[in-house]
C-alpha positions in Angstrom: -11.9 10.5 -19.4 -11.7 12.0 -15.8 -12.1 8.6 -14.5 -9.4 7.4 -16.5 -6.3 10.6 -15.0 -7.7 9.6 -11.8 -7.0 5.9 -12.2 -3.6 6.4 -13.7 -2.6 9.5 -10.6 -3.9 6.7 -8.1 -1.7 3.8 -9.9 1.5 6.2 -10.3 1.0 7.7 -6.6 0.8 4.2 -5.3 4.3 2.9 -7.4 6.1 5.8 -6.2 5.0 5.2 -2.2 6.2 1.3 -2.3 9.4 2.7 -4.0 9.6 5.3 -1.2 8.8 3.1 1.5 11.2 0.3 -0.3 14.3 2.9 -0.3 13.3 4.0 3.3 13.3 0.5 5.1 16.5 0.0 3.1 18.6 2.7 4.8 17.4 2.0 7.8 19.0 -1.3 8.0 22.5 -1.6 9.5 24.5 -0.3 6.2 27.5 -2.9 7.1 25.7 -5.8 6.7 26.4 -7.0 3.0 30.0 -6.6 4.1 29.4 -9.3 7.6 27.5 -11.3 4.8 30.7 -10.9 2.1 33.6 -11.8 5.0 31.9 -15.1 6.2 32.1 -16.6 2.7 35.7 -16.1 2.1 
């Protein structure tokens, strides 16, 4: 039973730092970007 919290706390811990680390690497990129992309294909 303990083995089984500990498993899920590790799993949900672990989603919730690649969604951290995704939203962090995704502000730090230049937040113009999409609209460089956007004007080239017009």
């Amino acid at each position: 039973m303990l083995a089984r919290r500990f498993t899920i706390v590790c799993l949900l811990s672990a989603l919730f730092g690649i969604m951290f680390a995704a939203l962090v690497a995704e502000t730090s990129r230049p937040a113009r970007s999409w609209e460089m992309t956007s004007s080239k294909t017009d």
